[in-house]
Every structure is written in structure tokens, then in C-alpha cells.
LUMKOLVEX-805490 format. One line per 5 residues: number of its first residue (from 1); their letters; for each residue y, z, x of N, C-alpha, C, O. Coordinates in steps of 0.1 Angstrom, whole numbers, plus 5000, padded with zeros to 4 digits. Layout:
NUM) A) Y,Z,X,Y,Z,X,Y,Z,X,Y,Z,X; ...
! end
This chain:
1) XXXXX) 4780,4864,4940,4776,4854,4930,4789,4848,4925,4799,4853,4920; 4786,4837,4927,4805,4829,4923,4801,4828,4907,4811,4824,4901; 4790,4830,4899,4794,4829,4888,4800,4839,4874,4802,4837,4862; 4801,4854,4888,4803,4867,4885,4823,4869,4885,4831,4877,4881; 4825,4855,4892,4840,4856,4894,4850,4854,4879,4851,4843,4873
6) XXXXX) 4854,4861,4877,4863,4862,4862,4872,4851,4859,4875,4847,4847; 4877,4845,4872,4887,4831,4871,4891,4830,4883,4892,4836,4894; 4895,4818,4877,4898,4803,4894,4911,4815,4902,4920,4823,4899; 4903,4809,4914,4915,4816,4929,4910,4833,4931,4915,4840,4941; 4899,4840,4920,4899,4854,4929,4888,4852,4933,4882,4863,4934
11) XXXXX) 4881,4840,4936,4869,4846,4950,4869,4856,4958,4862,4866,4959; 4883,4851,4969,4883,4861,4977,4884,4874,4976,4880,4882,4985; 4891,4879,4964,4896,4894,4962,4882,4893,4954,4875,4899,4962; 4875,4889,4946,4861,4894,4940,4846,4898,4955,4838,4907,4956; 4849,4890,4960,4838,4893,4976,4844,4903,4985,4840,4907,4996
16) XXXXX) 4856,4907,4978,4862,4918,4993,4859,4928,4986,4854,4937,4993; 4859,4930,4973,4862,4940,4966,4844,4948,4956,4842,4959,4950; 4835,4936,4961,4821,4945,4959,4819,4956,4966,4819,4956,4978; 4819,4965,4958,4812,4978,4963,4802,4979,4971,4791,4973,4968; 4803,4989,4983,4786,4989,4991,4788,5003,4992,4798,5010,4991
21) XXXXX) 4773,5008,4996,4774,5025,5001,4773,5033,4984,4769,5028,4974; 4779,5047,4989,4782,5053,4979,4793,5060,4981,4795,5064,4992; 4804,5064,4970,4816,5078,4969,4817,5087,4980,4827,5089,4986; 4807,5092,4982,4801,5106,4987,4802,5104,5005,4804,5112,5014; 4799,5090,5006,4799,5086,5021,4813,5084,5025,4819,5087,5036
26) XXXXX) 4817,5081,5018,4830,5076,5019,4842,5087,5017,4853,5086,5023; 4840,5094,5011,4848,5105,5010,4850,5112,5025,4860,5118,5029; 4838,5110,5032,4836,5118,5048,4847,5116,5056,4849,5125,5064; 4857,5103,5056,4867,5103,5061,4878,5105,5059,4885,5106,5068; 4884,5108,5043,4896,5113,5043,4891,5131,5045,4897,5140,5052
31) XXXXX) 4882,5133,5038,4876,5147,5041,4878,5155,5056,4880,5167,5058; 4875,5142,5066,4879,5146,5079,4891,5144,5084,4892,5148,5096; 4901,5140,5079,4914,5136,5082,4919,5146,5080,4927,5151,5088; 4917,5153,5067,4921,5167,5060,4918,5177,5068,4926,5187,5071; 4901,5176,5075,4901,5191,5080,4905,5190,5096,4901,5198,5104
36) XXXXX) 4913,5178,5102,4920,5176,5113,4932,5175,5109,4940,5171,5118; 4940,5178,5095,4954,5179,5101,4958,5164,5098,4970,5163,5093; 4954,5156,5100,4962,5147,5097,4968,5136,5086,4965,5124,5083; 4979,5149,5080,4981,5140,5069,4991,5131,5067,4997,5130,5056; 4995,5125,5079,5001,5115,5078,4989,5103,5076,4988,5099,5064
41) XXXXX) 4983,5099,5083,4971,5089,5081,4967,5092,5068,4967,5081,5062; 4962,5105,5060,4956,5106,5046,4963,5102,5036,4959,5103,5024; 4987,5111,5037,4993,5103,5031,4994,5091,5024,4995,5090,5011; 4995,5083,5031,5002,5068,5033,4988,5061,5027,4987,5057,5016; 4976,5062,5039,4965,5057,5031,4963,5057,5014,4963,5049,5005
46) XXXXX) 4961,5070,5015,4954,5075,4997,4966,5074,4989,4965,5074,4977; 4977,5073,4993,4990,5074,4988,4990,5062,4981,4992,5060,4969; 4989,5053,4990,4993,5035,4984,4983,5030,4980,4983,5020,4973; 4970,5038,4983,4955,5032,4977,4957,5036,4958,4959,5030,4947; 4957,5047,4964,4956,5055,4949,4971,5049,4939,4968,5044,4928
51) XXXXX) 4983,5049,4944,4994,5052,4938,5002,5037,4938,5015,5036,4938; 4994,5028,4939,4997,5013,4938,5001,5012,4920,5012,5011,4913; 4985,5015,4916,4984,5011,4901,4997,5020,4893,5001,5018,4882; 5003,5031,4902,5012,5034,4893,5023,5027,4890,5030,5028,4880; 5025,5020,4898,5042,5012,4900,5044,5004,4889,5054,4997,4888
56) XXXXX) 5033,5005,4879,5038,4996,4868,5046,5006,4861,5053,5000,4852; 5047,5017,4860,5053,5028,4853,5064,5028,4856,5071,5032,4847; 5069,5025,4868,5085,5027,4875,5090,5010,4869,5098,5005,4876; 5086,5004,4860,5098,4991,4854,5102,4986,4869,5112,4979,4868; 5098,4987,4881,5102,4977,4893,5088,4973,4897,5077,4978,4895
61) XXXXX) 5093,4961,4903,5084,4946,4911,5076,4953,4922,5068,4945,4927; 5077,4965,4928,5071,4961,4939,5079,4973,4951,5091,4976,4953; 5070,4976,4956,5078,4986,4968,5071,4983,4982,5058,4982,4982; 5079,4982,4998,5071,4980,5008,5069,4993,5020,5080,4999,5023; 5059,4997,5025,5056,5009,5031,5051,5005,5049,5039,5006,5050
66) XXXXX) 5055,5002,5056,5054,4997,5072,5053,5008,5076,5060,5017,5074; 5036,5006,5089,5037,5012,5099,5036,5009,5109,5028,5000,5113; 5045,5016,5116,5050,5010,5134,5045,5015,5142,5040,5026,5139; 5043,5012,5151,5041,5013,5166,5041,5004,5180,5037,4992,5180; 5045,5010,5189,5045,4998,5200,5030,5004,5210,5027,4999,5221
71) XXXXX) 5023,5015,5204,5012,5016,5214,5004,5012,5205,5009,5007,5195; 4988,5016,5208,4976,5012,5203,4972,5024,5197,4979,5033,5201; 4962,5029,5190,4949,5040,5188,4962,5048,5183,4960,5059,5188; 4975,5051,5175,4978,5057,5166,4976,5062,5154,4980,5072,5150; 4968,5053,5149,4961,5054,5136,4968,5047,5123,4966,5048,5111
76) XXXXX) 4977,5039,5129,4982,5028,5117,4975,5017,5113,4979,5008,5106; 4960,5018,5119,4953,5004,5117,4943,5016,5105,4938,5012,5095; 4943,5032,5109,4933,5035,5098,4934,5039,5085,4926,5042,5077; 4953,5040,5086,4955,5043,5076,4956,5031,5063,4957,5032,5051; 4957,5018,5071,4956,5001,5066,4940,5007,5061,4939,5011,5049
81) XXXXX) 4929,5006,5070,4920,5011,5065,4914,5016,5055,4906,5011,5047; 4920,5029,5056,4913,5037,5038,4920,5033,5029,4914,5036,5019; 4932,5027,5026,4938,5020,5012,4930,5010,5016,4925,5018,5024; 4928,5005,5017,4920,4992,5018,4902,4997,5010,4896,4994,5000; 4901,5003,5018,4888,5012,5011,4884,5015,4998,4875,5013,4990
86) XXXXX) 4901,5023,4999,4893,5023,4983,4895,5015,4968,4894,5020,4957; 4898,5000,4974,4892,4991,4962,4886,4981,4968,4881,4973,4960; 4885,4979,4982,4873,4969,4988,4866,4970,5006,4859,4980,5008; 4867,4962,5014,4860,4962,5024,4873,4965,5029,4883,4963,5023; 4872,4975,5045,4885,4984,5049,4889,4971,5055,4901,4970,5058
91) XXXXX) 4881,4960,5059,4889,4949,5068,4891,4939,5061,4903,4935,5062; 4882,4931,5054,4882,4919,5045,4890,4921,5031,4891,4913,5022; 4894,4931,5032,4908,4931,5019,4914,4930,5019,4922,4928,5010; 4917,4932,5033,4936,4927,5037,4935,4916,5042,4926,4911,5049; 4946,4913,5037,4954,4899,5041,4952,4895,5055,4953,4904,5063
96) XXXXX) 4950,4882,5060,4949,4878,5070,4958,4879,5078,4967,4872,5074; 4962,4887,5095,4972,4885,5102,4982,4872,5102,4994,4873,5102; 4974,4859,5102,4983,4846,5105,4981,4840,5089,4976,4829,5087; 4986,4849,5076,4986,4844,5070,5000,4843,5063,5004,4853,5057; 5007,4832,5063,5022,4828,5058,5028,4837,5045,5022,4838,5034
101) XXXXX) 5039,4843,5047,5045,4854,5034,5042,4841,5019,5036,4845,5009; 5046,4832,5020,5042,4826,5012,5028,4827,5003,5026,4825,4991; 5018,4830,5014,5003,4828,5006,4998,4842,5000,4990,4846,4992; 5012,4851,5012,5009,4864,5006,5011,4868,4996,5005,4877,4989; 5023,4862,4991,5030,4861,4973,5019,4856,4967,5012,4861,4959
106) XXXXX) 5017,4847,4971,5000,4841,4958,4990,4853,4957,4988,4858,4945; 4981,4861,4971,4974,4869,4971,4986,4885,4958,4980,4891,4950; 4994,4886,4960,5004,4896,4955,5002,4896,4939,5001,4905,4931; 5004,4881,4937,5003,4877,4921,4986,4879,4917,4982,4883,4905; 4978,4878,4925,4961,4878,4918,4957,4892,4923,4946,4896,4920
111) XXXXX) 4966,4899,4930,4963,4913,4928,4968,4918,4918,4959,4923,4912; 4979,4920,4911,4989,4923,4900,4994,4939,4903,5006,4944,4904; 4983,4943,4904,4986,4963,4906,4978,4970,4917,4978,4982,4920; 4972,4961,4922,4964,4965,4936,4973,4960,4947,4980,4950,4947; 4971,4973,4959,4981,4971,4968,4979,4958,4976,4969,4951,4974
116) XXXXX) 4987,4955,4985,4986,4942,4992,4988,4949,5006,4996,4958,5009; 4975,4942,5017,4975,4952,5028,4975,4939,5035,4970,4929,5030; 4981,4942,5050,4983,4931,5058,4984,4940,5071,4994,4947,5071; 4978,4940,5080,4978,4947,5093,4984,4933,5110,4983,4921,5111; 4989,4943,5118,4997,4935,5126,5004,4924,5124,5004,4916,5134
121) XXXXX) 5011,4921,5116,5021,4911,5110,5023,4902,5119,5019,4890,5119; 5032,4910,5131,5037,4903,5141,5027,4890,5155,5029,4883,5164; 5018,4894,5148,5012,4886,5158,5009,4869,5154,5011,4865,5142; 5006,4861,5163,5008,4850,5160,5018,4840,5159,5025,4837,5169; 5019,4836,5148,5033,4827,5142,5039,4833,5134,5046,4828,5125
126) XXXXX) 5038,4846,5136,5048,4856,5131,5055,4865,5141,5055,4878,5140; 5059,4860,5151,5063,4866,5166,5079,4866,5162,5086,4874,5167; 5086,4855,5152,5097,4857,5144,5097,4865,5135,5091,4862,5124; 5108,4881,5137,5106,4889,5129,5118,4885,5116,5124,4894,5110; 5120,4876,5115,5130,4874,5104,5126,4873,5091,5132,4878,5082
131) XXXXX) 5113,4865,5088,5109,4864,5078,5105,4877,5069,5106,4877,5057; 5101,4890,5079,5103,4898,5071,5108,4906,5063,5102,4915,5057; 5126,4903,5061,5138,4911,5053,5135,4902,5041,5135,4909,5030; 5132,4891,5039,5130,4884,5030,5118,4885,5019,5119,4883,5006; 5103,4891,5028,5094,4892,5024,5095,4906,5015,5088,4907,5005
136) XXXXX) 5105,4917,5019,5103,4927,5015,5111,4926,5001,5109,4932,4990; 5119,4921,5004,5129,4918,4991,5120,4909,4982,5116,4914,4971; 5117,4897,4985,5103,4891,4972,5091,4904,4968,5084,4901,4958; 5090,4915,4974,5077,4917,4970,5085,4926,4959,5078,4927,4949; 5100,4935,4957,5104,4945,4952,5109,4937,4941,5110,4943,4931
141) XXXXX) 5113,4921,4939,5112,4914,4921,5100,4912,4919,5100,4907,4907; 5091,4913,4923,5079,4916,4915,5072,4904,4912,5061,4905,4907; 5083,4888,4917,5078,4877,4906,5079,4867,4921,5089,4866,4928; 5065,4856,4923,5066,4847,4928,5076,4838,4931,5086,4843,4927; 5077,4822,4939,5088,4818,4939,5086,4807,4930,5075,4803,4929
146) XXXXX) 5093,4802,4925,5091,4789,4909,5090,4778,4918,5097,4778,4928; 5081,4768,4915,5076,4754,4924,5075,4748,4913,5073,4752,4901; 5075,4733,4919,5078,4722,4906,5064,4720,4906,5058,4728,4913; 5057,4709,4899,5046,4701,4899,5047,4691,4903,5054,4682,4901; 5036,4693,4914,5033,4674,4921,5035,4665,4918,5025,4659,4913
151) XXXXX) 5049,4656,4918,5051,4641,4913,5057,4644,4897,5065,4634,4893; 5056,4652,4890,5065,4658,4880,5079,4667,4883,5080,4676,4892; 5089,4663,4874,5100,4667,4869,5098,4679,4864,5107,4684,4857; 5086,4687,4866,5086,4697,4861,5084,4709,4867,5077,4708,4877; 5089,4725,4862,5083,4737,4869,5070,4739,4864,5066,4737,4853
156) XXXXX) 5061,4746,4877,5050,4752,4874,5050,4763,4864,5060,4768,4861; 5040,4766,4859,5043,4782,4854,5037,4788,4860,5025,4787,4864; 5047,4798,4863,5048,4814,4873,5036,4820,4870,5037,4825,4859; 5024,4823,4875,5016,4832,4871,5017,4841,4882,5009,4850,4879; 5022,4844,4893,5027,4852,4904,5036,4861,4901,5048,4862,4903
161) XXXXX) 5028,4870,4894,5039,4883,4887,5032,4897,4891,5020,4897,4886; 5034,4906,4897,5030,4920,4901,5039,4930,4899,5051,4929,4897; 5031,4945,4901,5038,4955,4899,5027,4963,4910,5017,4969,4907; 5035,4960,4927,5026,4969,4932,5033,4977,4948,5045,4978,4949; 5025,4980,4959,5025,4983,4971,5023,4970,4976,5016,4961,4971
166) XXXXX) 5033,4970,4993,5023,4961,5004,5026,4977,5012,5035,4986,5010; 5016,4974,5020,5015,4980,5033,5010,4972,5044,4998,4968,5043; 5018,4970,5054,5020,4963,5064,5016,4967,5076,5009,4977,5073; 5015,4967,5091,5018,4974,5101,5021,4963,5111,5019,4951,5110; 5028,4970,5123,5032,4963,5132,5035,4968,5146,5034,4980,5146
171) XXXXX) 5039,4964,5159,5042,4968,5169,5052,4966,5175,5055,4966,5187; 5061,4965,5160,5073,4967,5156,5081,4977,5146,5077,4980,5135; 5094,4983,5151,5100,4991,5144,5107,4987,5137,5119,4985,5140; 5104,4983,5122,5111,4973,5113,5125,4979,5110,5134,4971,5109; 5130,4995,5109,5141,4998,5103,5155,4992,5118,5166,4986,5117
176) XXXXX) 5146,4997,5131,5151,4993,5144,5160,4977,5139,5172,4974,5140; 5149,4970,5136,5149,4955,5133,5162,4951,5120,5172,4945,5122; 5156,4957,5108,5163,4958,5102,5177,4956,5100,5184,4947,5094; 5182,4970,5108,5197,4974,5114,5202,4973,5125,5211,4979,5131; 5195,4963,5127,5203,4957,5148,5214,4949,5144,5219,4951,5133
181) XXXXX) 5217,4942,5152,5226,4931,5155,5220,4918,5148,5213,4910,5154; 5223,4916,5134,5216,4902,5130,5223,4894,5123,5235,4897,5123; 5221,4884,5117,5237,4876,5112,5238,4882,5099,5249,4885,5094; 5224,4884,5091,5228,4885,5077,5220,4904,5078,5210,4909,5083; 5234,4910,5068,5229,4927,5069,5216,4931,5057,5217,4929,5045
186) XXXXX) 5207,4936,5062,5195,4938,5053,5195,4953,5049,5185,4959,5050; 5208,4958,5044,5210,4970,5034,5200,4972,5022,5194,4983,5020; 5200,4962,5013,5192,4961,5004,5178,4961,5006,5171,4965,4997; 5174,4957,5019,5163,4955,5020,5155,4967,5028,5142,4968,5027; 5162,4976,5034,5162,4988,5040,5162,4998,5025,5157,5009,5026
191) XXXXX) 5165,4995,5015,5163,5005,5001,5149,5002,4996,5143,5009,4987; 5146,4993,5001,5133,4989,4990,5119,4990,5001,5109,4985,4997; 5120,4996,5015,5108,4999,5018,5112,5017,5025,5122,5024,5023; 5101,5020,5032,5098,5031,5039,5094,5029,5052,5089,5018,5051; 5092,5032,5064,5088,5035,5071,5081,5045,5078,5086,5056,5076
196) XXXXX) 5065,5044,5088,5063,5056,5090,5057,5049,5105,5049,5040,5106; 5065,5057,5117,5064,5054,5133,5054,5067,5136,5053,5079,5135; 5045,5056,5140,5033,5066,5147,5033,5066,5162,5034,5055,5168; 5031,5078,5168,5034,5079,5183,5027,5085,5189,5026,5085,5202; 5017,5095,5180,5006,5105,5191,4998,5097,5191,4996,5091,5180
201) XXXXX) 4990,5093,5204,4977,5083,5207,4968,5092,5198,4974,5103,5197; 4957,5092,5191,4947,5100,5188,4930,5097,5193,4924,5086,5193; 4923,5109,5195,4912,5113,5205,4905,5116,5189,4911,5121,5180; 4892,5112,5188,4881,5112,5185,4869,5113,5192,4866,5106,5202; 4860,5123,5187,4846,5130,5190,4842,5119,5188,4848,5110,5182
206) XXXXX) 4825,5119,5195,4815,5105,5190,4815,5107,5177,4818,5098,5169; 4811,5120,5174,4809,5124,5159,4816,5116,5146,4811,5108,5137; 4831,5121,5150,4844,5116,5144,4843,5097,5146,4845,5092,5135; 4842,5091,5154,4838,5079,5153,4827,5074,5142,4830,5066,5134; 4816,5080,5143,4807,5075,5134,4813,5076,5123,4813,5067,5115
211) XXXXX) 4819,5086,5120,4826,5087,5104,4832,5075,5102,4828,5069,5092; 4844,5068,5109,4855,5063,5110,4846,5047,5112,4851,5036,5113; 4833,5051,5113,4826,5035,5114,4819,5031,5101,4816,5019,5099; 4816,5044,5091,4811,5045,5081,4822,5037,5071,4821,5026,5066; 4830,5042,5071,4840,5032,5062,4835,5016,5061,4834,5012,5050
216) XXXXX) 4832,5010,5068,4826,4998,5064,4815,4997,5061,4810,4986,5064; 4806,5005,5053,4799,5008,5048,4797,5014,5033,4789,5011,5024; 4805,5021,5033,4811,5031,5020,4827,5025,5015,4838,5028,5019; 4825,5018,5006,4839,5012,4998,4836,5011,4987,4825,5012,4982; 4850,5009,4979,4855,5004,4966,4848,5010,4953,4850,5008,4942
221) XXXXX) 4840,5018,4959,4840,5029,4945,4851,5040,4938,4852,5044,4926; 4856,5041,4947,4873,5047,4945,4876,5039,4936,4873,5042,4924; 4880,5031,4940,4888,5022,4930,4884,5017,4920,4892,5012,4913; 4871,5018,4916,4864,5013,4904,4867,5025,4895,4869,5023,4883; 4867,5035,4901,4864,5047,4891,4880,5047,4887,4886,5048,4876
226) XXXXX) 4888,5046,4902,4902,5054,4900,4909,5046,4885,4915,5050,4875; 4902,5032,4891,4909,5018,4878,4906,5027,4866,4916,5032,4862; 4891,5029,4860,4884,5028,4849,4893,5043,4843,4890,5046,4832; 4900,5050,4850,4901,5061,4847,4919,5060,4844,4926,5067,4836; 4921,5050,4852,4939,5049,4846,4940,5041,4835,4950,5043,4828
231) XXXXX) 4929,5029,4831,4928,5025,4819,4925,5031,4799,4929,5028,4787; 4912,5045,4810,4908,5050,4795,4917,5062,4795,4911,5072,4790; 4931,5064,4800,4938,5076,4802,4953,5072,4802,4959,5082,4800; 4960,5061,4804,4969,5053,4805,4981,5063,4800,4991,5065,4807; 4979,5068,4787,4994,5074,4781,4995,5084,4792,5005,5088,4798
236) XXXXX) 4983,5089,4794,4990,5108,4804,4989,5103,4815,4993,5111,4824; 4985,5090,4820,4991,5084,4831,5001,5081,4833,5004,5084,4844; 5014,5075,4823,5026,5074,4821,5032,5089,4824,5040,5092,4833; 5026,5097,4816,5033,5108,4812,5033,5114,4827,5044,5114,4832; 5020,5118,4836,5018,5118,4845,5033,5118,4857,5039,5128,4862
241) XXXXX) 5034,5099,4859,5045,5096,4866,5059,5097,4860,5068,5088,4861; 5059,5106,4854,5074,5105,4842,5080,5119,4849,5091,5120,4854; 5065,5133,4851,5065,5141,4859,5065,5149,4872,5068,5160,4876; 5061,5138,4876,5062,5135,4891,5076,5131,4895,5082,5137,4905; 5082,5123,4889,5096,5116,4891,5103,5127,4891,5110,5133,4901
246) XXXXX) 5102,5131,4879,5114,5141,4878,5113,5155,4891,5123,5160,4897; 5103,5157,4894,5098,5168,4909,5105,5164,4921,5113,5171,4927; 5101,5150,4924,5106,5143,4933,5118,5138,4931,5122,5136,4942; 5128,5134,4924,5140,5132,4924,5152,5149,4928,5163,5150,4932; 5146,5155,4925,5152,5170,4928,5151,5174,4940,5161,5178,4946
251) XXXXX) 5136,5172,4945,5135,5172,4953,5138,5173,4969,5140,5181,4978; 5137,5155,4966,5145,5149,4977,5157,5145,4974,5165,5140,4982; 5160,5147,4963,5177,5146,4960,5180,5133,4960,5191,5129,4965; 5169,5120,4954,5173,5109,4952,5187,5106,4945,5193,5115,4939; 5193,5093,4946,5197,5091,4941,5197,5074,4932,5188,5066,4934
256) XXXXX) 5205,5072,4925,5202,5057,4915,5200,5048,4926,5191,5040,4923; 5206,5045,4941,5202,5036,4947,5195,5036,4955,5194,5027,4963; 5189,5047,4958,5175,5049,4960,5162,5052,4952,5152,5060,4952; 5167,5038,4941,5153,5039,4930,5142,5035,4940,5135,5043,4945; 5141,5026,4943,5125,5020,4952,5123,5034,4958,5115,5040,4950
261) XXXXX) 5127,5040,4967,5120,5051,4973,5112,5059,4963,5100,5062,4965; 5124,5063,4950,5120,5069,4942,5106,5064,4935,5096,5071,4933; 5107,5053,4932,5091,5045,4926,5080,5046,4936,5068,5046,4932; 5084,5045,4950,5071,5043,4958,5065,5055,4965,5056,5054,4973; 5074,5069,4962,5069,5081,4962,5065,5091,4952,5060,5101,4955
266) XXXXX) 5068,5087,4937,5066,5092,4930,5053,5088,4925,5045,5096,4921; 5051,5073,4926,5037,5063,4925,5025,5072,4934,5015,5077,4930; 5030,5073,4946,5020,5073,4953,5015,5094,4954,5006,5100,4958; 5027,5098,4948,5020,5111,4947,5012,5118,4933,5002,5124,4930; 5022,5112,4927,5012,5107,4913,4995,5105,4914,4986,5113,4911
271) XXXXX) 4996,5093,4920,4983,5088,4923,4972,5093,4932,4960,5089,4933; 4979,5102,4939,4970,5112,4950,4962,5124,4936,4950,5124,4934; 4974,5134,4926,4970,5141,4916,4960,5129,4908,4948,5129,4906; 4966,5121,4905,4956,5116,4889,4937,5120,4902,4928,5128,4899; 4936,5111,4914,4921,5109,4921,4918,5125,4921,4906,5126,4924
276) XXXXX) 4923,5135,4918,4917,5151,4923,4907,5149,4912,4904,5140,4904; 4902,5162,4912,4891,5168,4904,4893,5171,4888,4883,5170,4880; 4904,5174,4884,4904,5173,4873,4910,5164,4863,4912,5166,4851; 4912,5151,4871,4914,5140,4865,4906,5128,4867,4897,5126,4859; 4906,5117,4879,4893,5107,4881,4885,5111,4889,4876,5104,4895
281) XXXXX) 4886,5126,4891,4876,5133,4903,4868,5124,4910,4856,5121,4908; 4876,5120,4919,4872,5113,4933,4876,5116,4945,4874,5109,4955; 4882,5127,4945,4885,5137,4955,4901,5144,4957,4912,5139,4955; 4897,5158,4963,4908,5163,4959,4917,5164,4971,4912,5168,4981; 4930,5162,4971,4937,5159,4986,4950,5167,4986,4956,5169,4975
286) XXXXX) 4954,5172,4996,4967,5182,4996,4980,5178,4994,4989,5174,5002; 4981,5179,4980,4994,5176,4977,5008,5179,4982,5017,5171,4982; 5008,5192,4987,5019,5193,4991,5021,5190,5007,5033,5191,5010; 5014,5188,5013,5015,5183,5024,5015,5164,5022,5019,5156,5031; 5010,5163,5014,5012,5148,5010,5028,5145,5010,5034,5136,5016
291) XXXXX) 5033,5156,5000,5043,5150,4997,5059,5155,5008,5071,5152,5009; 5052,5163,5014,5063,5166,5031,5062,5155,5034,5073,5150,5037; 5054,5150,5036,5047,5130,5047,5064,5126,5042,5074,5127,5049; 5062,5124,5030,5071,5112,5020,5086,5121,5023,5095,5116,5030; 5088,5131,5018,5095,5133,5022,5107,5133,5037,5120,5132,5038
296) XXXXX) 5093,5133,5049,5099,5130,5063,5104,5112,5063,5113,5107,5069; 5094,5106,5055,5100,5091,5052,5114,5090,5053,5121,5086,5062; 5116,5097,5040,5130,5094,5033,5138,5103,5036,5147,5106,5027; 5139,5110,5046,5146,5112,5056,5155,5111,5069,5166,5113,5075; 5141,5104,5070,5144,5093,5084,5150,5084,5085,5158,5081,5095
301) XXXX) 5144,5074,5068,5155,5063,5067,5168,5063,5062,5176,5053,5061; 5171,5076,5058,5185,5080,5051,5193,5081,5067,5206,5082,5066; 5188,5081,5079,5195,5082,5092,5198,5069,5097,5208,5068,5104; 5190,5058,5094,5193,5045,5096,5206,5041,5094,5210,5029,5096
! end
């Protein structure tokens, strides 16, 4: 119902983002991911689903999370998937493959703290991978680009301001990309995302399919609850990621110029605890194997 829409430009995120199904259906798939072991797919997904809203706590714009592959049936389209899930339709909430980084900053700004999901990047008129050192660096200031007014001397006002996740994927190895041979060096821009290269093909039962088809059926109750639950809880939500930081900075032995990592792992593990059972109980997920995922991240790219 477009008269249900709160204000001009979120049609689209208000129709992606109605709820269908119920919790309980939907839970069947990270549920199954867990009792297969795979918590790289459950990481990254529930990670950036859940642990988007936290990034407003880390005082930065924005952190980017890419997953690569040059095969097919890895499971980087399902881990796009269940963050997508859990605050709307697993397919119609992300961003359109052939849609310009430009429009994705608009979509960035009318999400504010909901992640920004965009699958296969590269395809299309995006077969030039250059625009993306650029993109990743706009998404970590946090703030649109300033445009004048039509036929006026004047600037627009900025309402493209966020504090969130993108997660991306591609059939491309962006850190590969990144640190090749290019004219201008993307150091900066290598601090402000993550990478996670998927390479075991994966085999599903008929069984396991039907689950993995249910997801478009069962959405965005997560996210209603997860929202309503970081709003009527906010200070031990703070307090929450204040805690978290400090675990993970020891941890992995961050350091100051690896704040982004630090914000988009501490966000997102954060935000795995706040969804368990004894906080917006919407399911409970293995933390510490969550947090090995993130840690093999930032690992990896400390080899770059």
C-alpha cells in the first residue's frame, strides 16, 4: 500500500522489506547451516544482517565486506541471501546488479543503518573493476556526494548520510584487484573492507534445497524484532559494542589503523550476541566459531 510508505524515495526498501511467512520458518536455514558446519555462510550472513545496526556505535561511515569467487554454487549468493533476509525479500532487497555506485549511495543514504547488499557487481557495465576502490572508500565516510540544484547556484542538502555494512559479491578477487599493478595504490581502501574467497563447490540434499527455497517465503521478521529490540535497549546496546571491541581488539591484536576492521567485526559479532536468546531472541548462533570466520578475514588481509 503506497499510502503505508513513511516518505518520498522509500517505496522500494518499504515493498522489499514487508514481512511474509513466519520467524520459526525462517530460522530453518541458518539452523541448517549450523548443523552442517558451515559457518562461514552463517558468519558473514547473520554477521552483517544482524551487526549492520551496530556501526552506528563505532563513530565511522561505513565498512565493506566482499565475497569472491571465480566458480559458481559456493555459497556467496546465500550468504547475500540470509542478510538480506533478515530485514526483507532474500532477492528484492538487494540492490540491483546493473545498478550505478552512484544510485547505490542514494539507496545507502535511505537505508541509514541497514546493510546495503548488492550481488555479482561485476556483471554488466560493471565489467570495469575500477570503480570499486572508490566505492568502498564513499561507503566508509559515511556521507553521499554534494550535487548542486538544477539551474541554481546552489548545493543540494545532503540527506545521504549512513552508518552501515555493504556486502557485495563477485567473480572477482577484489584484494587480488586491489593490490595488482594499477596506477593509483588502494592501501586505504584495502583497510576499510574484508574479504571472504569461497572455493568448496557445495552439495545439497533435495531436503536441504527446500529449506534454502523457503527463504523466499519466510523474511524480515528478524529484522523487525532485531530493530525494535536495539531501539527499546540502545544504552546496553552501546555498552554491548564497547565490549565486544575491547575482546576483539586483543584478540586479533588490532591496531589504530585497522579501525574499519575493528568496527566491522566488532559490529557484526556484537550483533550475532544482541539476536541470541537472551537478548532479541531470534536465534541463537555460535559465537565463537563466528568469530574464528572474522578472524581468518583479518588475517588474510593482513597478507595482502
Amino acid at each position: 500500500d503506497v499510502q503505508q510508505i513513511p516518505m518520498p524515495g522509500l517505496e522500494n526498501v518499504s515493498f522489499a522489506t514487508k514481512p511474509k511467512g513466519s520467524i520459526e520458518n525462517w530460522r530453518k536455514f541458518p539452523q541448517m547451516l549450523i548443523s552442517r558446519g558451515m559457518y562461514d555462510i552463517l558468519a558473514l550472513g547473520c554477521g552483517v544482517g544482524f551487526g549492520t545496526p551496530f556501526m552506528q556505535f563505532s563513530k565511522l561511515g561505513g565498512m565493506t565486506f566482499h565475497a569472491g569467487s571465480t566458480e559458481s554454487g559456493t555459497g556467496k549468493s546465500l550468504a547475500l541471501e540470509l542478510a538480506a533476509s533478515i530485514w526483507g525479500h532474500p532477492r528484492d532487497y538487494r540492490v540491483g546488479k546493473s545498478t550505478s555506485d552512484v544510485a547505490m549511495q542514494q539507496r545507502a543514504g535511505l537505508l541509514r543503518n541497514l546493510p546495503l547488499i548488492s550481488d555479482e557487481i561485476t556483471a554488466k557495465n560493471r565489467k570495469d573493476f575500477e570503480w570499486f576502490p572508490g566505492f568502498v572508500f564513499d561507503i566508509s565516510e559515511g556521507r553521499g556526494k554534494e550535487r548542486m540544484e538544477s539551474g541554481a547556484n546552489k548545493e543540494r542538502i545532503n540527506t545521504s548520510i549512513w552508518a552501515l555494512q555493504a556486502l557485495l559479491s563477485s567473480n572477482t578477487h577484489a584484494f587480488d584487484y586491489l593490490s595488482g599493478a594499477r596506477k593509483h595504490s588502494s592501501e586505504g581502501e584495502m583497510r576499510r573492507m574484508l574479504e571472504w574467497v569461497a572455493t568448496k563447490i557445495l552439495k545439497w540434499s533435495s531436503q536441504e534445497v527446500s529449506v534454502i527455497k523457503s527463504l523466499r517465503d519466510n523474511y524480515s521478521h528478524a529484522g523487525d524484532l532485531f530493530a525494535k529490540w536495539v531501539v527499546q535497549n540502545r544504552t546496553f546496546a552501546m555498552d554491548l559494542y564497547d565490549r565486544v571491541e575491547i575482546q576483539v581488539r586483543e584478540e586479533f591484536n588490532l591496531t589504530d589503523d585497522e579501525r574499519y576492521w575493528t568496527a566491522g567485526v566488532t559490529s557484526n559479532v556484537a550483533g550475532c550476541i544482541a539476536a541470541g536468546s537472551k537478548h532479541a531472541n531470534i536465534i541463537d548462533l555460535p559465537i565463537r566459531q563466528i568469530i574464528t570466520f572474522y578472524k581468518g578475514l583479518v588475517e588474510n588481509a593482513r597478507l595482502i
